[in-house]
N, C-alpha and C positions, 0 to 999 in steps of 0.2 A: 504494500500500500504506500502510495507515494505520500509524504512528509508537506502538511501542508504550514504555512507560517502561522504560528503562535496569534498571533490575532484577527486571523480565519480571511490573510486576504489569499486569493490562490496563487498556487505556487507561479505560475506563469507571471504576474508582476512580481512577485519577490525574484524571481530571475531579471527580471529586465532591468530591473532597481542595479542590481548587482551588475551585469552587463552595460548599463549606460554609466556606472559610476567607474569603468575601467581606465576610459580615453584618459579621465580627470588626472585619476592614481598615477599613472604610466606619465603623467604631463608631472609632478612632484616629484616621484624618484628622477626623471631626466633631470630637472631643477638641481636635485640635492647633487648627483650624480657631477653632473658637469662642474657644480659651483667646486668639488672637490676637485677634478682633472684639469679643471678650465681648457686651455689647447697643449697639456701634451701628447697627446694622441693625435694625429692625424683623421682617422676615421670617424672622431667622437667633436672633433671642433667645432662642428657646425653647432652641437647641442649650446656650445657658450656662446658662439655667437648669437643666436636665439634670443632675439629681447626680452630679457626674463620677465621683465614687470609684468608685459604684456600677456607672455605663459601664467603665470600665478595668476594673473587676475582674470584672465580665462578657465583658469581650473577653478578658484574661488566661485568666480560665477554659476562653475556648470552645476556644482557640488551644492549651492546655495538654492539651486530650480528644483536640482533632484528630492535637497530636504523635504523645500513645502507639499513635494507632491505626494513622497512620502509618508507626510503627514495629514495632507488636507484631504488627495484625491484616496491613496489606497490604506492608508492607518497605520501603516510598518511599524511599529515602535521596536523592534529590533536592528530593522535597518535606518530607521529614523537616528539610534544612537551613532551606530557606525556610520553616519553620514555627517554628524552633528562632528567628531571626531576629527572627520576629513577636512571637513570645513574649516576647524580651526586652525589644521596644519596649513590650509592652503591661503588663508587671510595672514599667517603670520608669517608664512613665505612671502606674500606680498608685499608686507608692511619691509621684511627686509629686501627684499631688490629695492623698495624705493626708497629705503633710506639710501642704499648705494648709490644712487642714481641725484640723490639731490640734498644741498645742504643750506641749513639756516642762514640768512642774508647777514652781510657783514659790510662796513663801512672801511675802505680802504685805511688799511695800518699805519700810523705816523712812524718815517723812517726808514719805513719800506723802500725797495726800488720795483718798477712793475716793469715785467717783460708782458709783450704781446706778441703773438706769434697766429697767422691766419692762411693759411688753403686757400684762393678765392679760387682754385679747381676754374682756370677759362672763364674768368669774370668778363665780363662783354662790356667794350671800351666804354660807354655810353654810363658806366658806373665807376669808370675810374678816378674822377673829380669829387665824388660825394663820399668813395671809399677811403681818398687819402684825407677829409675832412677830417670823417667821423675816426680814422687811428690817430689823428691830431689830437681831436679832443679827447683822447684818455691820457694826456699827458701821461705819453711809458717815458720810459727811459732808455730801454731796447725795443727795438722790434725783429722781425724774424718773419722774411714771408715767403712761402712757399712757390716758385714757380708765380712773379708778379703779372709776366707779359710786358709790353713793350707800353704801351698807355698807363697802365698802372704805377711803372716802374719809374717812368718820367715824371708823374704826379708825384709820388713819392719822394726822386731825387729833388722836386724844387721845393714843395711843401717843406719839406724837414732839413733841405741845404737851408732852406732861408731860414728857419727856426732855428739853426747852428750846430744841428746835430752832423756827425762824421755817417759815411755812406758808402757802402761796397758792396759790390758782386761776392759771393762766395760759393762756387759753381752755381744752382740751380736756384740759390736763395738770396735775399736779398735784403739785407743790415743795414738798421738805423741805429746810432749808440748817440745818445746824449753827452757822454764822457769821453768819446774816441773809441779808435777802433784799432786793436793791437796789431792783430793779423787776421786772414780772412781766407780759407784755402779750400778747397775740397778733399779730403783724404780718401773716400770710397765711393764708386764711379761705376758699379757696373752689377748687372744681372736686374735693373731696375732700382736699386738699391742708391741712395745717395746719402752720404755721411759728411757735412763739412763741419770744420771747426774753426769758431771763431773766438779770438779774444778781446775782449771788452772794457774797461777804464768806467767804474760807478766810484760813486760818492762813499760806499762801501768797501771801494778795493775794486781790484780786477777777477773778474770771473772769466772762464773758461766752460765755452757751451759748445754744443755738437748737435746742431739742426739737420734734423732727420728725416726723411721721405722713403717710406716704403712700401714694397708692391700692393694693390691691392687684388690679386688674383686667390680667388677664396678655395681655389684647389691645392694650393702651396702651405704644404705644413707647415706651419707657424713655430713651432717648438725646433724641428732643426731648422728652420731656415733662421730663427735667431742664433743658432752655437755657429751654425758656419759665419752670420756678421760679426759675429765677437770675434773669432777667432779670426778676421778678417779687420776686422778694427784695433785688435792687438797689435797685428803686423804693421797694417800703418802708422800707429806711432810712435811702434818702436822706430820705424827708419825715418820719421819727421823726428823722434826725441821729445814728441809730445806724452805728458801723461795722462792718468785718468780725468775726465772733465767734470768738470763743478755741476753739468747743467745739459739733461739732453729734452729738446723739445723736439714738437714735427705731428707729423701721419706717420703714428706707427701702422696702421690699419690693422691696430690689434687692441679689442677693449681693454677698458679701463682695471686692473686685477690679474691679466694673463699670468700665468705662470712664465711663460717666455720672456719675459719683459722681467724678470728675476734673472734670465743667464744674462741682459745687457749690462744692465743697473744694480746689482743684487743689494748695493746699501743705499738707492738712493728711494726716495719718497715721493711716490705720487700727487702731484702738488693738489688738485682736485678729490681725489681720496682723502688727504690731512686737513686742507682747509677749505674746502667749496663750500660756495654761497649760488642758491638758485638749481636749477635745472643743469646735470651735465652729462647729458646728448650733447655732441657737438656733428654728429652725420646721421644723417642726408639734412642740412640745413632746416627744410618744411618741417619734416617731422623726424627729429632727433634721437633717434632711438640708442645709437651707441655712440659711446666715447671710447673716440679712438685718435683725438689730437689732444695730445697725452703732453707733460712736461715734468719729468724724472731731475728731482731735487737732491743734491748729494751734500755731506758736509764741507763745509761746517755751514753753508747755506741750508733755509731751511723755507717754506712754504709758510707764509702767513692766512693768504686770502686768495683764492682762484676762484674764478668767474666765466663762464663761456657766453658769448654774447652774439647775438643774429645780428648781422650787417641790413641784412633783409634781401640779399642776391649772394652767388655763390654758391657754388656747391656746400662745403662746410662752415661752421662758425667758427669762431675767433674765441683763442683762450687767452684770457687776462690774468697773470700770475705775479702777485705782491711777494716778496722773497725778502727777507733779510740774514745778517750775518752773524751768527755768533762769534762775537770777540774773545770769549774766552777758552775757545774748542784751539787745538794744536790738531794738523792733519797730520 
């Protein structure tokens, strides 16, 4: 005799209950799953790249339809509990992807120096005037721009030549320093990969950064194709006699947490992870799902306030990063 549910609904909904509440389940373990491997696997990366919010608050959702019906339409109270269960794994799965994803507003730090660094990813010349405006008015100190284009870059050189800031090419990128500009070089140049490093003259000392651009082909392991950069970025400065740098920003086109982004940086700090204010998606500009223009803070610098900010064209947005220096750390 077949086993009917305890509060006589029949068995045929107590199955579907359990069968619609599978997709939810299987969407949580991916969650938990990934958030542990993030991309060292190759096969399993897509799972982290996966907007997680968006997962959880999808499973939140389904699990929350399943409850009432549970309860209203068929009376489950045995599966009503194990749903109630699910539920709450899956609201406080949510609650942390977005705390990940965004942090309480803060007023830029007295003392700070602010780097800005921005992707306009083939900004169409017709926004080149309003784009060198609006990085005017965040009075940085550094800038950092990815691939300007030739209108933009000319806005750029006169906007900030005439404001008195120092200006150079450093292969792909393109440096504005309020304080001067040490040197300006490209150290790695190839496989799509671009590594330059530049040094800089702030009010705080001189920092040493390494503005980064990397592939975004989302069939490309992530986890080794970061050991081969390192190992790739080692060689280069040992034959420049450069050392480790203060400060890497760019399009890693690797979210915000990768484990990969531990073999580049492994003691420096996510400046958006330690200190963000607001929303930080910073790609596909409209709707910002991941952060992945990233800026790796190393000592004795240290990340006070990050901010990603919509230009309102562009491919991606722009990261604002207030940094200061510990005077009393010895590197």
């Amino acid at each position: 005799m077949t086993e009917r549910d305890p509060e006589g609904d029949g068995i045929a909904a107590w199955t579907l209950l359990r069968i619609a509440k599978a997709p939810a389940v299987l969407a949580l373990f991916a969650l938990v799953i990934s958030g542990i491997l993030t991309d060292r696997f190759a096969g399993l990366q897509w799972l982290w790249w996966t907007p997680r919010f968006l997962l959880a608050g999808a499973a939140a959702a389904w699990l929350l339809v399943l409850l009432v019906l549970a309860r209203s339409l068929w009376r489950s109270e045995r599966e009503s509990r194990r749903l109630v269960h699910w539920s709450v794994a899956a609201v406080c799965l949510l609650a942390w992807t977005l705390l990940g994803m965004w942090g309480f507003p803060k007023s830029r730090p007295e003392g700070s120096i602010r780097l800005v660094h921005w992707n306009p990813a083939d900004l169409a010349p017709d926004f080149s005037v309003d784009a060198a405006l609006q990085l005017l008015r965040l009075e940085p100190d550094l800038i950092v721009v990815t691939d300007p284009g030739t209108p933009l870059a000319r806005e750029l050189w006169q906007g900030f030549g005439s404001a008195g800031y120092s200006i150079a090419f450093a292969g792909k990128f393109l440096v504005c320093a309020r304080g001067g500009i040490g040197e300006a070089q490209p150290i790695v140049a190839a496989r799509d990969r671009y590594v330059s490093r530049i040094r800089c003259e702030t009010r705080l000392g001189p920092i040493q950064i390494e503005a980064v651009d990397l592939p975004s082909r989302t069939t490309l392991p992530r986890y080794q194709a970061m050991r081969s950069l390192r190992a790739d970025l080692h060689a280069a400065r040992e034959e420049r006699g450069l050392g480790e740098p203060d400060l890497l920003c760019g399009d890693f086109n690797v979210p915000r947490g990768s484990a990969s982004l531990d073999l580049l940086a492994p003691d420096a700090r996510e400046a958006f992870a330690t200190a963000g204010a607001g929303w930080g998606g910073s790609y596909p500009r409209e709707w910002p799902l991941l952060g992945i223009d990233l800026a790796l803070v190393g000592h004795p610098w240290r990340p006070v306030r990050s901010e990603i900010s919509n230009f309102g064209y562009g491919r991606h947005r722009a990261q604002i990063v207030d940094i200061t220096r510990d005077e009393s750390a010895e590197r």
